[in-house]
MARGUBA-415263 format. One record per residue (C-alpha): residue in one letter; residue number from 1; x, y negated, z negated. Coordinates in steps of 0.5 Angstrom, whole numbers, padded with zeros to 4 digits. Layout:
N
+------+------+-------+-------+-------+
: resn : resi :  east : north :    up :
+------+------+-------+-------+-------+
:    a :  NUM :     X :     Y :     Z :
...
+------+------+-------+-------+-------+
***
This chain:
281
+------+------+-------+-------+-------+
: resn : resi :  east : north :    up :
+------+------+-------+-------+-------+
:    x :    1 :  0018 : -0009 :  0034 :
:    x :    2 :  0012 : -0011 :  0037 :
:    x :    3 :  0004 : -0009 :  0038 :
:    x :    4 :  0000 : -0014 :  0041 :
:    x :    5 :  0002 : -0021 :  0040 :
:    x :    6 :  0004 : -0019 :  0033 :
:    x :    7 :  0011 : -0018 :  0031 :
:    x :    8 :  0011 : -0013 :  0026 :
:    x :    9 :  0016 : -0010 :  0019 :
:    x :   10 :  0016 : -0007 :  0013 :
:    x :   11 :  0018 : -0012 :  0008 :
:    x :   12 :  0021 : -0009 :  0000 :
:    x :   13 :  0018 : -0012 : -0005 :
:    x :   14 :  0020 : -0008 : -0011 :
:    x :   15 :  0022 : -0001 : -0014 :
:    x :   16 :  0018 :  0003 : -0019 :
:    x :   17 :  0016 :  0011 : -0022 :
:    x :   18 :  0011 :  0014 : -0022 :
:    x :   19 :  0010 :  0021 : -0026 :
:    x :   20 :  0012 :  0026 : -0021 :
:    x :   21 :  0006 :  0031 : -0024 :
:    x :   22 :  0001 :  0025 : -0022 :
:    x :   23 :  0004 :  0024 : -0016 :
:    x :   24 :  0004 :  0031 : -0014 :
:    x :   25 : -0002 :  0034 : -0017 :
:    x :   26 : -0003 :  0042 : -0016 :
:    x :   27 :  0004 :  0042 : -0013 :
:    x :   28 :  0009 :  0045 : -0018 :
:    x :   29 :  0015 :  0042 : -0021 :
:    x :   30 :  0019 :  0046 : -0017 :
:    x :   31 :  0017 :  0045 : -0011 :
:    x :   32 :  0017 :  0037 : -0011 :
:    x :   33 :  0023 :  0036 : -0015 :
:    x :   34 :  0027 :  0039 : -0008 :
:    x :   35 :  0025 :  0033 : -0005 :
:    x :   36 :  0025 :  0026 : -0009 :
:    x :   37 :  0028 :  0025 : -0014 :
:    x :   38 :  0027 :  0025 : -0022 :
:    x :   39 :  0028 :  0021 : -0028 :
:    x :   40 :  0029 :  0025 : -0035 :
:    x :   41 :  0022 :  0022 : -0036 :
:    x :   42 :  0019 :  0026 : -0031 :
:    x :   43 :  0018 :  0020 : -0026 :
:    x :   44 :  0020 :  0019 : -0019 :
:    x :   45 :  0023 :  0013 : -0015 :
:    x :   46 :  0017 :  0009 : -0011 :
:    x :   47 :  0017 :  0003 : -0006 :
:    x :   48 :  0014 : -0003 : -0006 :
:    x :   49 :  0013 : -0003 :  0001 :
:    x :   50 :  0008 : -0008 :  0005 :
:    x :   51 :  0008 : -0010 :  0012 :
:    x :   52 :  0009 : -0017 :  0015 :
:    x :   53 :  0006 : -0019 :  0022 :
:    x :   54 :  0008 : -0025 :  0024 :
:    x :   55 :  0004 : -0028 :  0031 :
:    x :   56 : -0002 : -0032 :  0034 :
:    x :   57 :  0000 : -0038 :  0029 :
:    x :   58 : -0001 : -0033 :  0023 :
:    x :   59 :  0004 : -0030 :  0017 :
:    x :   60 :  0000 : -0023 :  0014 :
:    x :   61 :  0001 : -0019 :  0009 :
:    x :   62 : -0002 : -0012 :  0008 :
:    x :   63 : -0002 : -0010 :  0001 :
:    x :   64 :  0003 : -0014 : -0004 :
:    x :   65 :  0007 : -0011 : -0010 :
:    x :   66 :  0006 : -0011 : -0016 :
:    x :   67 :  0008 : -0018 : -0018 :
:    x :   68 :  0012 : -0021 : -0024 :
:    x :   69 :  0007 : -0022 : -0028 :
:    x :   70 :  0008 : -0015 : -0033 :
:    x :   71 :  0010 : -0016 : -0040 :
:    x :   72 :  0017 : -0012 : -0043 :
:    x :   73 :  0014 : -0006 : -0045 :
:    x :   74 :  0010 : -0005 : -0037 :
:    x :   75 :  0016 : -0006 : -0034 :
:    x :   76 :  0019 : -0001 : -0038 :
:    x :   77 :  0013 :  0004 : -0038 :
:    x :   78 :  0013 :  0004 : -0030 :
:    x :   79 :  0021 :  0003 : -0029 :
:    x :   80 :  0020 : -0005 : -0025 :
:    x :   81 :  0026 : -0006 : -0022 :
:    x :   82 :  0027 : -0012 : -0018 :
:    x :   83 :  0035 : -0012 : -0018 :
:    x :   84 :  0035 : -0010 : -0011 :
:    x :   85 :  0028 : -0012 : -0007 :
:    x :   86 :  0024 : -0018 : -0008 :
:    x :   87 :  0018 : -0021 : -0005 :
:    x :   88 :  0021 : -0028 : -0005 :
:    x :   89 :  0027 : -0024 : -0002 :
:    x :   90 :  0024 : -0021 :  0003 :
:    x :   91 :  0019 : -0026 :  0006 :
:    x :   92 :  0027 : -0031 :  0006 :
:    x :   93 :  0030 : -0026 :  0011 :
:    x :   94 :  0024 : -0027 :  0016 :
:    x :   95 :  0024 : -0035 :  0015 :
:    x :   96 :  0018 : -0034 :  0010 :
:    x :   97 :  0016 : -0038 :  0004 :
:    x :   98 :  0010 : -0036 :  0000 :
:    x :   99 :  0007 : -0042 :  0001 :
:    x :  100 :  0007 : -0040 :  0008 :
:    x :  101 :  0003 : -0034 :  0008 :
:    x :  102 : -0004 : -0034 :  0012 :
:    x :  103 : -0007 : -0028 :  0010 :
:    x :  104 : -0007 : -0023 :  0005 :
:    x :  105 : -0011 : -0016 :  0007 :
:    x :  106 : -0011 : -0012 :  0000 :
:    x :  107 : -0012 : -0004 :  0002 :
:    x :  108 : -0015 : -0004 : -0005 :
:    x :  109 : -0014 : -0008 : -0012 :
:    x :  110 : -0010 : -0002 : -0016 :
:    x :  111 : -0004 : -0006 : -0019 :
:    x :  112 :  0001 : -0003 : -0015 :
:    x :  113 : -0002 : -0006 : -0009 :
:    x :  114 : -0005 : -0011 : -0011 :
:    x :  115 : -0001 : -0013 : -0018 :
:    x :  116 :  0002 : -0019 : -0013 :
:    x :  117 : -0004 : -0023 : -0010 :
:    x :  118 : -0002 : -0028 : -0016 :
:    x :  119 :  0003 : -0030 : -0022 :
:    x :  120 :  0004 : -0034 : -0028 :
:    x :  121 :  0005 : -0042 : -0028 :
:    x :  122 :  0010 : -0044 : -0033 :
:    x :  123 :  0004 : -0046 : -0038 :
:    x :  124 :  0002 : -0039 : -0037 :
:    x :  125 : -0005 : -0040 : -0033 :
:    x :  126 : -0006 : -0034 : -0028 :
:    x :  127 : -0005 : -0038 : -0020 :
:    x :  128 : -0005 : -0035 : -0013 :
:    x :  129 :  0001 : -0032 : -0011 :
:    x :  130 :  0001 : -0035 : -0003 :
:    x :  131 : -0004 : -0042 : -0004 :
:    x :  132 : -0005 : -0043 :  0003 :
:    x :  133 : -0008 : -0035 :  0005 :
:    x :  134 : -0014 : -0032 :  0005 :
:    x :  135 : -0014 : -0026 :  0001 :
:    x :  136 : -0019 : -0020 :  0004 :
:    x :  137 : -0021 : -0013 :  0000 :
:    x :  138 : -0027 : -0008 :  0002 :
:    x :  139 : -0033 : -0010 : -0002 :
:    x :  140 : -0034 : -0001 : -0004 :
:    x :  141 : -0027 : -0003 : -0007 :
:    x :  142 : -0029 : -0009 : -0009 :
:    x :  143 : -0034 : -0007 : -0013 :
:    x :  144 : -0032 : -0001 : -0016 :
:    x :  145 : -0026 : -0005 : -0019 :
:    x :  146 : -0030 : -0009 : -0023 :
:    x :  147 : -0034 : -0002 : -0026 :
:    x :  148 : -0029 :  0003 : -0025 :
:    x :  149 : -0029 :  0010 : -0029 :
:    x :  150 : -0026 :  0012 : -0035 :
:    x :  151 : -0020 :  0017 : -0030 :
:    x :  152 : -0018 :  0010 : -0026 :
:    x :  153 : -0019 :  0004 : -0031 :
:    x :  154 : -0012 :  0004 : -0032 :
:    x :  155 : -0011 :  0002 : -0025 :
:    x :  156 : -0015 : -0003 : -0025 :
:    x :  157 : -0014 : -0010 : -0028 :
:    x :  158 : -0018 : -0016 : -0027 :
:    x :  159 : -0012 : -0021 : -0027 :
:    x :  160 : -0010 : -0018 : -0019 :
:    x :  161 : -0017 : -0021 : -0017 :
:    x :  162 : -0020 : -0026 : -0022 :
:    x :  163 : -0016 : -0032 : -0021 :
:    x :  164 : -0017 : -0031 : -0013 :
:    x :  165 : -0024 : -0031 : -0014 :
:    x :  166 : -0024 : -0038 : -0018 :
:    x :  167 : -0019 : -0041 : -0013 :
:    x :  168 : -0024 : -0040 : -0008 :
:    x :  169 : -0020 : -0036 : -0003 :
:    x :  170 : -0022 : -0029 : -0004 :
:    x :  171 : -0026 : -0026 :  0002 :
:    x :  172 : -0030 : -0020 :  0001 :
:    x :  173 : -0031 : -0015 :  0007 :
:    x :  174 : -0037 : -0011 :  0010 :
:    x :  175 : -0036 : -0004 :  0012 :
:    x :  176 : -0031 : -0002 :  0018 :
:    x :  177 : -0029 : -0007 :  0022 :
:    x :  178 : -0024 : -0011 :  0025 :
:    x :  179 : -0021 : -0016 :  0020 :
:    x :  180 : -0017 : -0020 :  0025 :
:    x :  181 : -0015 : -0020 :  0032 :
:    x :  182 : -0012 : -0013 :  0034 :
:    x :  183 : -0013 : -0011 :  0026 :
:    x :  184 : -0018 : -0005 :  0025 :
:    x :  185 : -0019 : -0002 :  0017 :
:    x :  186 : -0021 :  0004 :  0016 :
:    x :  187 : -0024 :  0006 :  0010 :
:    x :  188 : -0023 :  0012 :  0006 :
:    x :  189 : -0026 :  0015 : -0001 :
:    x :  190 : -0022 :  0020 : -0004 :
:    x :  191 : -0016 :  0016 : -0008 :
:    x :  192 : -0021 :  0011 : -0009 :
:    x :  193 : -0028 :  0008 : -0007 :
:    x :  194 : -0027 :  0004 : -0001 :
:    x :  195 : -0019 :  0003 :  0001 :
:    x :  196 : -0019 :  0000 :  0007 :
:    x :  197 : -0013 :  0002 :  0011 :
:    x :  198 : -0010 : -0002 :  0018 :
:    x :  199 : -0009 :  0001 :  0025 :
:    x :  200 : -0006 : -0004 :  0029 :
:    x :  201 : -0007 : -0002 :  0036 :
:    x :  202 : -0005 : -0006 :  0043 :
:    x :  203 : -0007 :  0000 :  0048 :
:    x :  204 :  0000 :  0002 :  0048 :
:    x :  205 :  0003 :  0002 :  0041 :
:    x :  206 : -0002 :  0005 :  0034 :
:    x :  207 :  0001 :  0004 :  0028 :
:    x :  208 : -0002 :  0005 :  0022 :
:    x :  209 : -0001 :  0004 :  0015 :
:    x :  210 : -0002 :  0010 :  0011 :
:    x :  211 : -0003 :  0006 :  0003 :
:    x :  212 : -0005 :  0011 : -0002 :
:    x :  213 : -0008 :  0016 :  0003 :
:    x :  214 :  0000 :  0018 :  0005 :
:    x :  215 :  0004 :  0015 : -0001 :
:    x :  216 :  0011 :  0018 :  0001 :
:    x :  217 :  0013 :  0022 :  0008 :
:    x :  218 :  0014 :  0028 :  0002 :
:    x :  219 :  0006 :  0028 :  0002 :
:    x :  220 :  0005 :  0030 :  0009 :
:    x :  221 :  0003 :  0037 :  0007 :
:    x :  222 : -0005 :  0038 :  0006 :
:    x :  223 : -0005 :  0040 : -0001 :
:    x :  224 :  0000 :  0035 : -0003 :
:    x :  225 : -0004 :  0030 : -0006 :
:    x :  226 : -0005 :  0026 : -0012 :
:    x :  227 : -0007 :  0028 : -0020 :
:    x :  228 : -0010 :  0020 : -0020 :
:    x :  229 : -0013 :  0021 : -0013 :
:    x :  230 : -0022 :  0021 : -0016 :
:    x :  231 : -0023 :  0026 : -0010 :
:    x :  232 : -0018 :  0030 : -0008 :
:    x :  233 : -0021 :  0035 : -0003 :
:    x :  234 : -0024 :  0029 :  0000 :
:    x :  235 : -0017 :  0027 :  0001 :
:    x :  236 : -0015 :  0033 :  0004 :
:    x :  237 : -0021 :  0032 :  0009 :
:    x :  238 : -0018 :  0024 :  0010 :
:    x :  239 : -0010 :  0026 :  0011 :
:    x :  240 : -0012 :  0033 :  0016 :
:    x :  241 : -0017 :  0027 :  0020 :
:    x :  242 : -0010 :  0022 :  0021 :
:    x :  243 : -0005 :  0027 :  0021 :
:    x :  244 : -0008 :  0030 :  0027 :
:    x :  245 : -0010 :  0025 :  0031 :
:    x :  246 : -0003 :  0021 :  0029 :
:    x :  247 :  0001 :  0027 :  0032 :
:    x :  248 : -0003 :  0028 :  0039 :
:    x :  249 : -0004 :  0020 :  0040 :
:    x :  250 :  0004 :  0019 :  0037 :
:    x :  251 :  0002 :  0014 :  0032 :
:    x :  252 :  0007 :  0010 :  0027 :
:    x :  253 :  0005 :  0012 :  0020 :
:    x :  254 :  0008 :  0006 :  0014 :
:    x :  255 :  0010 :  0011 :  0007 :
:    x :  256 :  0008 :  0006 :  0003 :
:    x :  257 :  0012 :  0007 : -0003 :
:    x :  258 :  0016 :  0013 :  0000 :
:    x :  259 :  0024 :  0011 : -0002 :
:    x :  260 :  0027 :  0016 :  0004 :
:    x :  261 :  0023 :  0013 :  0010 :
:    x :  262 :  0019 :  0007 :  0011 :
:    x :  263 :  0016 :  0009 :  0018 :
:    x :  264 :  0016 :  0015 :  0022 :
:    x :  265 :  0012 :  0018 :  0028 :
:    x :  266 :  0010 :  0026 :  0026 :
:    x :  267 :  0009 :  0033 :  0030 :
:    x :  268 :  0004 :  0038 :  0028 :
:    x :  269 :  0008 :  0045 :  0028 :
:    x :  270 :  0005 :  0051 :  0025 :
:    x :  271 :  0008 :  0050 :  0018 :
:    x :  272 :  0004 :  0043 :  0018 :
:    x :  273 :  0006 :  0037 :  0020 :
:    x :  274 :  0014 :  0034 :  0019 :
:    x :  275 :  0017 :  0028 :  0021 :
:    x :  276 :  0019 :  0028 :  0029 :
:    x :  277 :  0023 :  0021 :  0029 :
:    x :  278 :  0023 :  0015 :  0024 :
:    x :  279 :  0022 :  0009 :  0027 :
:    x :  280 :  0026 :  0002 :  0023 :
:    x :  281 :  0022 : -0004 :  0022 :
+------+------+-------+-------+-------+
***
């Protein structure tokens, strides 16, 4: 697909689970476990996805994985599986090496999205993933990953974002604004504070990806939000804003770590809002 001058797709860079109770919050088991599956761990199957844009003699990637970077014991906690997707796979079936990457805009620094940006050299020094890419996170966030509170520390580790920052290639952003041509973040405060999400919008076609304000397609219900979410109300009050305007305006939504659907327009109906057609990227 193409918007603007940029071709667009999803890539899958890896499989893991979270708790299907953190991942649904006050929706009860029952409910939820209709429509994702679950593990004998009580977890649910998650993706790693991204977007990749390829255009104006750029190669951009949104968010990027959790990485490979993870000892035995976080692999097994979280389920890491690389045995299907792979970034490095992923980027070959586009003709892509790391190396080859541009621009890397970060929605914020919690592992799973963020856990990519660098990896371990053969002597174990911490180097950026894609050497030759400028890397982008929201100021709001930036700051608040290096205080978070004692809810979201976890999700937060320093070696996604210190060896950038010593590399030099870490660029903080102010505010809402347009990052690179065609590409306006959005911000939103309840998951965590200052998560930059992208509406990509040539005049014809909007496409937006929804990050950890709509992880999967099964969060389209209102009250379906995350246990780890800081504010959930006021997520509520952010997914009804995008939902809303996403169904009047026929917008394409990217679920970044659904395993049923990576990309989707939606309709309103009176039991809220539902998938209408799934779009392949």
């Amino acid at each position: 697909m193409h918007i603007g001058s940029y071709e667009i797709h999803t890539i899958e860079t890896g499989e893991f689970a979270l708790d299907g109770g953190a991942m649904f919050g006050v929706v009860p088991k029952t409910l939820w476990s209709r429509r994702i599956p679950v593990d004998d761990k009580n977890r649910i199957d998650m993706r790693l996805r991204c977007l990749l844009l390829i255009g104006d003699g750029k190669n951009i990637l949104i968010d990027c994985g959790m990485g490979t970077k993870w000892d035995e014991k976080m692999c097994d906690i979280y389920r890491l599986d690389y045995s299907r997707y792979t970034l490095d796979k992923a980027l070959a079936a586009h003709n892509l090496t790391p190396d080859k990457i541009t621009d890397v805009i970060l929605t914020h620094l919690h592992f799973d999205h963020a856990g990519g940006s660098t990896y371990k050299e053969a002597g174990g020094k911490l180097v950026p993933t894609f050497p030759n890419a400028t890397y982008y996170i929201g100021r709001e966030n930036f700051d608040w990953a290096k205080a978070p509170t004692e809810k979201d520390r976890a999700s937060y580790i320093k070696e996604d974002w210190e060896p950038l920052m010593a590399a030099g290639v870490l660029k903080i952003v102010e505010g809402k604004k347009e990052i690179l041509p065609g590409i306006q973040m959005r911000l939103f405060y309840g998951h965590t504070q200052g998560i930059q999400l992208p509406l990509i919008d040539d005049g014809k076609t909007k496409l937006f990806f929804c990050g950890d304000v709509i992880p999967t397609s099964v969060h389209l219900g209102i009250p379906w939000v995350m246990a780890y979410d800081i504010l959930p109300m006021t997520t509520m009050k952010e997914k009804k804003e995008i939902l809303v305007q996403a169904a009047q305006e026929n917008w394409i939504l990217i679920f970044e770590h659904c395993p049923h659907v990576g990309a989707a327009r939606i309709k309103a109906t009176e039991k809220g809002f539902e998938i209408s057609e799934q779009v392949d990227l």
